[in-house]
Every structure is written in C-alpha cells, then in structure tokens.
C-alpha positions in Angstrom: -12.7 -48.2 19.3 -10.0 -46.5 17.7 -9.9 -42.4 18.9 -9.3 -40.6 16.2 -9.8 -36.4 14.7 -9.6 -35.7 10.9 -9.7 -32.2 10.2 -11.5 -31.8 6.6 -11.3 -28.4 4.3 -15.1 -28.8 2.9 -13.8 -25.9 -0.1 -15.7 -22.5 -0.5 -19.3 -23.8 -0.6 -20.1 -25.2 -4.2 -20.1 -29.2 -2.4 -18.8 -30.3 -5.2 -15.4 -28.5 -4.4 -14.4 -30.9 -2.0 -11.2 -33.3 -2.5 -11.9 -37.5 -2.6 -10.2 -37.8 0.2 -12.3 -35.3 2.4 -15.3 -37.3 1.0 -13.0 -40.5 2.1 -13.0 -39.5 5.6 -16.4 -38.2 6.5 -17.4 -42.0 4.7 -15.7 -43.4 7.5 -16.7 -40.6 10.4 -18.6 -41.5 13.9 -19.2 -38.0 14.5 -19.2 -34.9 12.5 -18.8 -31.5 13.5 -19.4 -28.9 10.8 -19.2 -25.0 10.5 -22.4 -22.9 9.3 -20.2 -22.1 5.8 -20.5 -26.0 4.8 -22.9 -27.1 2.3 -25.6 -29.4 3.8 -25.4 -31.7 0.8 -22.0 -32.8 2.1 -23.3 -34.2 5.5 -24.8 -37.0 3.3 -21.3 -38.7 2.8 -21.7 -39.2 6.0 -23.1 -42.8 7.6 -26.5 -42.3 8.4 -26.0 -43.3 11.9 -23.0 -41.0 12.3 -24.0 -37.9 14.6 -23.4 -34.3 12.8 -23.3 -31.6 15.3 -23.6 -27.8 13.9 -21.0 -26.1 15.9 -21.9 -22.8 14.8 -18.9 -20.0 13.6 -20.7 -16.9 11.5 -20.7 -13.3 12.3 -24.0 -12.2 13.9 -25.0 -15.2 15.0 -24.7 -18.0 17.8 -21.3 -19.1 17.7 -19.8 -21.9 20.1 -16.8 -20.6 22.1 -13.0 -22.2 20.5 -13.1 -23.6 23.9 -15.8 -25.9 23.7 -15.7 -26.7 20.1 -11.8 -28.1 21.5 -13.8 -30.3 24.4 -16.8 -31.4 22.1 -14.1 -32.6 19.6 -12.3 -34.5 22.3 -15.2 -36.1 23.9 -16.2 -37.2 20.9 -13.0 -39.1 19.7 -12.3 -40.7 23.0 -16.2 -42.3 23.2 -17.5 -42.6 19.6 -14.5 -43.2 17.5 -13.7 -40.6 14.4 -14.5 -37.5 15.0 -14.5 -35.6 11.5 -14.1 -31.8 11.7 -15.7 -30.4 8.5 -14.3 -26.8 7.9 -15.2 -24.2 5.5 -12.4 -23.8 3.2 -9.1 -24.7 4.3 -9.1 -25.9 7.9 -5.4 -24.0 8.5 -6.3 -20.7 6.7 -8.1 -18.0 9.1 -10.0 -21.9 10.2 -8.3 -22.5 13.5 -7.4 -26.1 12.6 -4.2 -25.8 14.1 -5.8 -24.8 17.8 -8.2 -27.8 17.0 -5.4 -30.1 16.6 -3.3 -29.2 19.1 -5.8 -29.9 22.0 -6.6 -33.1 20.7 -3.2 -34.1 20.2 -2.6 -33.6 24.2 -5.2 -35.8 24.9 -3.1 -38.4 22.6 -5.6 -38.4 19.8 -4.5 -39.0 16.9 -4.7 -36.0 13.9 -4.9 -36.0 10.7 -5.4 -33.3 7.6 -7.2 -33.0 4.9 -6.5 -29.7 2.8 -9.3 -27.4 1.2 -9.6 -25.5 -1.8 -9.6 -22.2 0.6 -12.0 -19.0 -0.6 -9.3 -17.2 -1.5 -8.9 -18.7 -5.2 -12.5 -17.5 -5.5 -11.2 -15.0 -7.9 -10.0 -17.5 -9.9 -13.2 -19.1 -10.1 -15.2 -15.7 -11.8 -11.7 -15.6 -13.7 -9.8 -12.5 -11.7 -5.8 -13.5 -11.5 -4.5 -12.8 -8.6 -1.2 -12.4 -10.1 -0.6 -11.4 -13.6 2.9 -11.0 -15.5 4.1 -7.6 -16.1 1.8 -6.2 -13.4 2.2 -7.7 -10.1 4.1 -10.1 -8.1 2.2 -11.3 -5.1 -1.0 -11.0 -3.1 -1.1 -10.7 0.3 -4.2 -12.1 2.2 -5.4 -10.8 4.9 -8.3 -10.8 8.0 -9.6 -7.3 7.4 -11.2 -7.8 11.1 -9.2 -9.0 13.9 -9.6 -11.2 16.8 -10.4 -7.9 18.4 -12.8 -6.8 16.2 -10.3 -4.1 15.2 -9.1 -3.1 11.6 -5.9 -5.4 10.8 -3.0 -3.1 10.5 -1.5 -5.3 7.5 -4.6 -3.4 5.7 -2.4 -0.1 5.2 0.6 -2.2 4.2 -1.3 -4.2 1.6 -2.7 -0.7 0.0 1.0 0.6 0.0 2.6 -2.0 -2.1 1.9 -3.9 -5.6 0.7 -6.7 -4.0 -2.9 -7.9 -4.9 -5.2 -7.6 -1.6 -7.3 -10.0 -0.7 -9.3 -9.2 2.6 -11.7 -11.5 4.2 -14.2 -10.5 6.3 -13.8 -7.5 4.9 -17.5 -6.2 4.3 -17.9 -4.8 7.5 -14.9 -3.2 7.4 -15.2 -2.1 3.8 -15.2 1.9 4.6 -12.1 1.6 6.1 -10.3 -0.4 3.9 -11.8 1.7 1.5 -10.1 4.8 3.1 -6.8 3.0 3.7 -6.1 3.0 -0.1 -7.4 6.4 -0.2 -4.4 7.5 2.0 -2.0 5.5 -0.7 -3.6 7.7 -3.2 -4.9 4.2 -4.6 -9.1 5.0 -5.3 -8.5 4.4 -8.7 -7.0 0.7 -8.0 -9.3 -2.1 -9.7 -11.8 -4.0 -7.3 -14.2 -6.6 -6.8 -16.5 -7.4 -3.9 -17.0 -11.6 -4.3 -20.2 -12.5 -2.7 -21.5 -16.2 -1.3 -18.6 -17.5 -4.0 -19.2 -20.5 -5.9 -22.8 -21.1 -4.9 -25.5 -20.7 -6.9 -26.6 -17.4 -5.6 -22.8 -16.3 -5.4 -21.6 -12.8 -7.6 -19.0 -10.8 -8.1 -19.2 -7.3 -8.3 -16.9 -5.0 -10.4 -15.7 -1.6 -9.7 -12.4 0.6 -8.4 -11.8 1.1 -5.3 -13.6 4.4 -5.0 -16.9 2.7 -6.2 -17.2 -0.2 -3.2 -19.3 1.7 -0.9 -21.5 2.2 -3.4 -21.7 -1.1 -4.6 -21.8 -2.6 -1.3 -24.8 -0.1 -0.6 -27.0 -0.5 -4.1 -26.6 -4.6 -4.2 -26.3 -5.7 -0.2 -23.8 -8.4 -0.9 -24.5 -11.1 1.8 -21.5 -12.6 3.7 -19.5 -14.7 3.1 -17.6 -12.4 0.8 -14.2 -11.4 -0.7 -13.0 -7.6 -1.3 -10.2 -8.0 -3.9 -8.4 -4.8 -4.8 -5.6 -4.8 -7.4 -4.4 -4.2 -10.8 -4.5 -7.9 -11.9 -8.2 -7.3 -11.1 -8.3 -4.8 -13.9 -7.4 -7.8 -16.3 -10.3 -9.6 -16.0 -11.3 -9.6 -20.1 -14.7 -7.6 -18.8 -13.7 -5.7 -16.0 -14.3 -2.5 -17.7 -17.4 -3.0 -19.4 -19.1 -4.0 -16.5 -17.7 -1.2 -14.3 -19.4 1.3 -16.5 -22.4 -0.9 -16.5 -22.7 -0.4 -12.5 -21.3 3.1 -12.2 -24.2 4.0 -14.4 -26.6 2.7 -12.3 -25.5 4.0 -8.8 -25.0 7.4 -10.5 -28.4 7.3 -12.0 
C-alpha cells in the first residue's frame, strides 16, 4: 500500500471546471475527503469502492475542526492508500492546503498538488475584467472576514487605492465594507455582488457601491458569493443598463 495525499482544486462549482488531472487523481483515490462547496457530480470520478467522507467547511453550519480534518487525512493515507482532498476552488487560496500538507508531510506522507480554477476569476466568467487598460492596474483579493470573525483591515486599504477589490466572504460583512469605501469617498465606485458563481442558479448582481445593501436586501444572494468593487467593473458592456434596471426596482 503506497501512503499517499493529493490535494485537488475542484474549481468554483460548475463540475465541469475541474482540470484532467484533478479528474486523474480522484480516478485513482482510496479515499476522498471533500468540502460542502464541491459539486456532488464530481465524487463519481471516484472508484465506486473508494470511501468519500464530507468533511464539512461552510459558514453556519457543522464544520469539522482544521485539527481533525489534518488526523482524518493522515489516518486515511497510512491505512487505505490515496487519500484525495477535494477542495473548493484552489486548495492554496483562502483553502488551507498548505496546513493540510504540512501535517501529512511530518508523518512522511507523500504530497502532491493539483491547482484550481479559484472563485476569484468568477468575474471573468459573467465577463467583469478585473483589470482593464487605462483604468486600473491590479486587484487585490481579500477575506473580508477573518479568522477572528473580525473585518480584515486590508478592507480600508483596498477601498483607498485603484486596485480592483475582490472580497470573499464578504456578504456578511457587506455594511462594512460598504462603509469603508464610504470613508474613501468611493460610494459611487462600480460593484457587483457574484452569487453561487458558475452554477446553474448562480447570478451576478450589478450596482455602485452605494446600492449593495439594497441589492443584497431585495434579492438575498445565497453564499457562496463574490463582492467586486471597481472601476473595471464599470466596463462590463451592460453594467449600466442593468444598474438602472435594479435601482428602479428597489426605489419603486
């Protein structure tokens, strides 16, 4: 039996987002232990004898500890074989992976990595740049809530500069984030609130940043979701179209 942890970026939810060669490994897994942001249909690359173990990881809900999602995976590799570790996203971006790794790797397991297409391109996907020439030159991506539970402080920095902000986790945090462009003098910046992204039920919803708590109240976006706030956001070929399209109907 040959001990062994591949940890596998499963993309942003639409299955089909996933690379060959996460598809490769998860052919070849013993065990698999997935997050509640992967797409069921992708436990079916699986062998049917393989064991797939939900290990939880969404806001609101059961979650397993770090700590034993680190012993599970280690128990797993040293008396089944492969243990797969199917991510949402990318398993190094906001993901953990590295944690993950490292704890196996003391136990001499082997690691490897597969990369994910991470849910920050979402915007890409609904056709929002995150950079465009002539009006900005980076984003900056950032955990809108911390470890802590607290309001990243990167927040104020991103709503100071030119950079486009992309802020997961950001729904409950929105009011803040919301006011921390406020204080930039920024409630006119172009936004977009990117909800369940790339799924079927996924949207994207248009506005500035003085309209997002009234978007976020009139259409309930589930999570996962994506605030985006940023000129390049403006560029979208019918961002202001639709923006008068909802401001109408939450001024109604």
């Amino acid at each position: 039996m040959n001990s062994k942890l591949t940890l596998v970026g499963a993309g942003p939810g639409d299955p089909d987002l996933i690379s060959i060669k996460g598809v490769k490994a998860l052919v070849t897994a013993d065990v698999v232990l997935y997050d509640a942001l992967v797409h069921p249909d992708l436990l079916n690359h699986a062998p049917k004898k393989a064991r797939k173990v939900y290990v939880g990881k969404r806001a609101g809900q059961h979650s397993f500890k770090q700590e034993e999602i680190n012993r599970l995976i280690v128990d797993f590799a040293l008396n089944e074989g492969h243990v797969v570790r199917l991510k949402g996203g990318d398993p190094f971006v906001f993901a953990r992976g590295k944690e993950e790794a490292e704890y196996a790797e003391t136990f001499n397991i082997p690691v490897a990595v597969v990369p994910g297409i991470s849910s920050i391109t979402l915007p890409g996907y609904y056709g929002v740049p995150l950079t465009r020439r002539g009006i900005n030159e980076s984003f900056w991506v950032v955990t809108a809530t911390t470890s802590s539970g607290e309001l990243s402080k990167d927040v104020r920095l991103v709503a100071q500069s030119t950079a486009t902000g992309i802020f997961l986790m950001g729904l409950g945090k929105l009011e803040s984030i919301v006011k921390a462009y406020a204080a930039a003098g920024k409630t006119s910046t172009p936004a977009a609130i990117i909800s369940k992204g790339s799924l079927p039920d996924g949207q994207i919803l248009f506005g500035h940043v003085h309209d997002l708590m009234a978007l976020k109240r009139e259409h309930n976006p589930p999570a996962p979701a994506l605030i985006v706030i940023g000129e390049a956001v403006g560029t979208h070929e019918h961002f202001y179209e639709l923006v008068k399209t909802v401001e109408k109907e939450y001024t109604r």
